[in-house]
N, C-alpha and C positions, 0 to 999 in steps of 0.2 A: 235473352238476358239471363242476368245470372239467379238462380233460383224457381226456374222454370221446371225445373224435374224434380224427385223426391228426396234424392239427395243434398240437394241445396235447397232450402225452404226460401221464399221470399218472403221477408220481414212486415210483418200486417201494420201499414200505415193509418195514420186517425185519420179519419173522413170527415172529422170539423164537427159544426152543430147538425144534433139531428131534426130536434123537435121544429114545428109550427105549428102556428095558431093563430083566431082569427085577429083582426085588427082593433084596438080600442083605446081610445082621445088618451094623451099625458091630464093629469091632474095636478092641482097644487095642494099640497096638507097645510094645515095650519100653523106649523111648527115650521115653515118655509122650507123644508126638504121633497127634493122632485120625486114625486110618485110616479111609476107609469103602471099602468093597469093595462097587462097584455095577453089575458088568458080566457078562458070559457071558465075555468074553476077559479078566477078571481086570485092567480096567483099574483103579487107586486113585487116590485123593490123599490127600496129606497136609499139614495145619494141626499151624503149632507153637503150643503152646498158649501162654497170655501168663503163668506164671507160675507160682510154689507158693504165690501168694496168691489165684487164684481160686477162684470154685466151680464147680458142673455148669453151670450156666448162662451163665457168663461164657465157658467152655468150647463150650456150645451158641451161645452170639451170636460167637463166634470162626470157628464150622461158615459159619454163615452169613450174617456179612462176607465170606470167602473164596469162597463162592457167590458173591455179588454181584460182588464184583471181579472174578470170573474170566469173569463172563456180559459185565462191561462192557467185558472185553478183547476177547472173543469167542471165549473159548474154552470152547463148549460143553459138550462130553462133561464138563469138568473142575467146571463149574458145574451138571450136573444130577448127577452124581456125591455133588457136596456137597451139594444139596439133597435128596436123597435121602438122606442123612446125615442133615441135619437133624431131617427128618421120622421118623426111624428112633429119635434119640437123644431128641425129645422126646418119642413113645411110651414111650421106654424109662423115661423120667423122670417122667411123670403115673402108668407102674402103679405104679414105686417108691412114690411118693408117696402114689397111692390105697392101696397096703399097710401104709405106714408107721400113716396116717389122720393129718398133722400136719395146720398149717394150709394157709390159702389159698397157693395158686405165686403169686408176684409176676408182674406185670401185664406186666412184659418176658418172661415166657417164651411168652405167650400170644402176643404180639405176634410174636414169632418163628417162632410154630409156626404161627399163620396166614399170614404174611408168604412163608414158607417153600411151603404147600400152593398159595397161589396164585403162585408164580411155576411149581411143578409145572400146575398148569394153563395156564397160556401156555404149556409144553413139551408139551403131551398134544397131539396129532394126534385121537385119538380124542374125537369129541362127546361121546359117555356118559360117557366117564373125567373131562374137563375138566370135565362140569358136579356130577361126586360130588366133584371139589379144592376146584373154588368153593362149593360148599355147607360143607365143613368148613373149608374157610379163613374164611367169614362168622362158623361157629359159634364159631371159636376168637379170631378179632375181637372178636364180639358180648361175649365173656369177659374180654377185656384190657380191653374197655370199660366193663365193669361195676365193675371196680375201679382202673383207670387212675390213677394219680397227675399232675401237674400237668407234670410234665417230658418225660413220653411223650404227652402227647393229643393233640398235632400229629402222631405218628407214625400211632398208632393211629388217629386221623381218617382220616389220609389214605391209609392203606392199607384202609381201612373203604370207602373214597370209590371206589379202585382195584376192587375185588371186585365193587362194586353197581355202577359202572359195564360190567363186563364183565357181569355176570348180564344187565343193560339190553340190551347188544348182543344178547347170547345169544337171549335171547327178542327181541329185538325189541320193546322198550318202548316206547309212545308217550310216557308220562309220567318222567319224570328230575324231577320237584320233590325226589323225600326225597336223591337222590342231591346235588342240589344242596345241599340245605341242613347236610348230611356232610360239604359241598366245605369253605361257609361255616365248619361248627364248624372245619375242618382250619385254616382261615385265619388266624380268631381267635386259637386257639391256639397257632399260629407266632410269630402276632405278638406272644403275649405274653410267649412261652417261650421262642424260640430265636436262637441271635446271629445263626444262620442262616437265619433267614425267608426273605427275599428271593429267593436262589434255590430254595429249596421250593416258597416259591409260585408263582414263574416256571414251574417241575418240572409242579407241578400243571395250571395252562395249557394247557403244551404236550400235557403226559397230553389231557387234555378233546378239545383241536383235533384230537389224532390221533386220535382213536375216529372224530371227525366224519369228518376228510378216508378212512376207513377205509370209508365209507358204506354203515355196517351197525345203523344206527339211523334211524327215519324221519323225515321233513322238519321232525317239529314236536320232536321230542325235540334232534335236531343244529339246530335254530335257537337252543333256551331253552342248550344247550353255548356253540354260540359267542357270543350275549350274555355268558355269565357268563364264559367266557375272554376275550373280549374287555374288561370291566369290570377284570377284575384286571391283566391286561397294562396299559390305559391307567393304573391307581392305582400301579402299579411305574415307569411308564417316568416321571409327574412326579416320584417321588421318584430316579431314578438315569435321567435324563435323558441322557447317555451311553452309556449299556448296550447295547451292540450286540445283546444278547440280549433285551434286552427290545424292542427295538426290531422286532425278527425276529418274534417271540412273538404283538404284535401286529399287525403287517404278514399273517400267515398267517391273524390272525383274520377279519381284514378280506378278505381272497382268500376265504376258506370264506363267508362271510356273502354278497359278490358271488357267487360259484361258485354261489348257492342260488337264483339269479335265472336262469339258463340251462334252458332247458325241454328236453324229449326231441326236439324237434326243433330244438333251440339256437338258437333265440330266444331273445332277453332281455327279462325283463318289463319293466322301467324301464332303460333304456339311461341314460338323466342320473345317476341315481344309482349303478348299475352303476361307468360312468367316475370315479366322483367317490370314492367305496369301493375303487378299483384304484390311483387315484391319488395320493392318501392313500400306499397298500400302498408305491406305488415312492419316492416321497419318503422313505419312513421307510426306506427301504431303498439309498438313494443313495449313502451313505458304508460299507456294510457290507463287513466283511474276509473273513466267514466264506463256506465253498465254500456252506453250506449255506441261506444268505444269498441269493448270488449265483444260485442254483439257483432260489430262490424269486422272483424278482425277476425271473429270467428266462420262468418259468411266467406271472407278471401281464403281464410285455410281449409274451408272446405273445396272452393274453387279450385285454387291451386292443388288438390288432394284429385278433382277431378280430372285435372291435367295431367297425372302423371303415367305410364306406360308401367313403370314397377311396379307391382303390387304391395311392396314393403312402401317404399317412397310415398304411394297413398296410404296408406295406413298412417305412417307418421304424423303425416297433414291431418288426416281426419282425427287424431288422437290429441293434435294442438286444439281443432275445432273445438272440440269437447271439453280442454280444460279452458278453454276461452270463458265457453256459453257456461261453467260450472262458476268461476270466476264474477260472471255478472249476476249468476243464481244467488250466489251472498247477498252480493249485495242487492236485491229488489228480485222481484216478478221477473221469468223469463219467459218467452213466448213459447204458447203451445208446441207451436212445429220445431222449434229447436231443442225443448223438454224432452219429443220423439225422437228426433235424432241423437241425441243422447242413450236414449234407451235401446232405438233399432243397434244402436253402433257397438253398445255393452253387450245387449245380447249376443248379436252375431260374434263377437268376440268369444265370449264364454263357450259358445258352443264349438268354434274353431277350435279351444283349450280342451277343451272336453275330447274330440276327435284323435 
């Protein structure tokens, strides 16, 4: 893959939540906002709840929207806190239920309460732990899915698609076809359901290409990935042919599909095609604003820099790389390894002028 030697850094992915801690009951406060108490040092949060017209459940997808937000801020302890809530308040809510004996829970609490188990498993460190989340996150999936209504099945698809995608990694699947075809219904149903398709699917994509570029799935499983992220990326970018993001989306597909061609001794098996699949990548990539754009852009011109037979010809690539990653340096934080190759690349230069 591409970034596997010192010249090409590979890009340091987040690894999600890190923290856990022991388990401990949701409370209620007085002020009617859901407290959960999830820590040894008595850390909480608190969710206001949306109203005296909702019910448990509206109250439960309240737990964990605030989850979600708080993870996408990146404030962890507060996001595993609340999912850990979650998971506490919809146990507390299937035994009510199982005691009561009404009817069936509506197809969103399931979808929350697995939604919920697998985001605790991207936070578990522990192998055994993560894969007893992902097995009940599946099961309580497999539940929403069985009675699903027509306005959730893009959710529940695609959080169905998340879970069998990681189980895949977990094991180490050769075969991704059912996982594929979970991607597809997720697709479908976006596109019939939601004002929001577009970027869901995009969402979806990117999910796929990073398990790939994550390379923990074997060569046949992360090639049939990036066909189908690649396939939807190109069906998104004719229809929003501006989209900087879509444009990114497929541009990485296209780097991971080349990237697949670099041997253990970085060789490349088809060089013409190789070039031709990288350069595609930076064309689409030409006009982009985003750091993380630029980032990418700067990985292919190093690529393609390691492609090349002239030593001038690489130079040039590696001197785009460098105002690329300089580029993103404005704007935010650049990654370590790329910070270095900036430096390795100025140095050795200076001293070639020198000579």
């Amino acid at each position: 893959m591409a970034g596997e030697d010192s010249t090409a850094p590979k890009r340091k992915r987040p690894m999600g939540l890190k923290a856990r801690s022991a388990k401990k009951p949701a409370t209620v406060t007085a002020a009617g906002a859901q407290e959960v108490a999830d820590f040894a040092d008595e850390t909480t949060a608190t969710v206001m709840l949306r109203g005296d017209d909702t019910n448990e459940i509206d109250e439960l997808e309240g737990i964990f929207d605030s989850a979600m937000e708080a993870l996408a801020e990146g404030e962890d302890e507060r996001a595993l806190t609340l999912l850990r809530g979650s998971v506490h308040e919809s146990d507390r809510l299937l035994r009510l239920h199982d005691t009561q004996g009404e009817g069936e829970l509506e197809p969103r609490f399931y979808y929350i309460y697995g939604s919920a188990l697998f985001s605790l498993a991207e936070a578990s460190q522990d192998i055994e732990d993560r894969g007893v989340y992902l097995e009940l996150a599946l099961h309580r999936l497999e539940q929403a899915q069985e009675i699903m209504t027509e306005d959730i099945k893009g959710r529940v698809y695609m959080a169905l698609a998340k879970v069998k995608l990681e189980m895949a990694a977990e094991a180490g699947s050769e075969d991704v076809d059912g996982v594929v075809q979970v991607l597809d219904q997720a697709v479908s149903a976006l596109e019939t359901n939601d004002g929001e398709a577009t970027e869901q699917m995009l969402a979806a994509s990117d999910l796929v290409l990073s398990l790939v570029d994550s390379q923990r799935l074997p060569t046949r499983a992360s090639s049939r990935l990036v066909a189908w992220g690649m396939a939807q990326a190109r069906s998104l970018l004719q229809s929003q042919p501006d989209s900087d993001e879509c444009r990114c989306v497929l541009a990485r597909a296209l780097w991971l599909q080349a990237s697949a061609m670099i041997g253990e001794d970085d060789e490349i098996s088809d060089k013409p095609e190789f070039a031709k699949l990288l350069s595609e990548a930076v064309e689409l990539l030409e006009k982009t604003e985003s750091s993380d754009g630029l980032i990418l852009r700067g990985e292919i011109e190093i690529n393609l820099g390691n492609a090349q037979d002239d030593e001038m010809e690489m130079e040039q690539w590696y001197t785009r790389a460098v105002a690329s990653f300089r580029r993103a340096q404005e704007m935010g934080e650049l990654p370590e390894q790329f910070v270095q190759f900036i430096d390795d690349f100025e140095n050795e230069s200076d001293e070639s002028d020198s000579e």
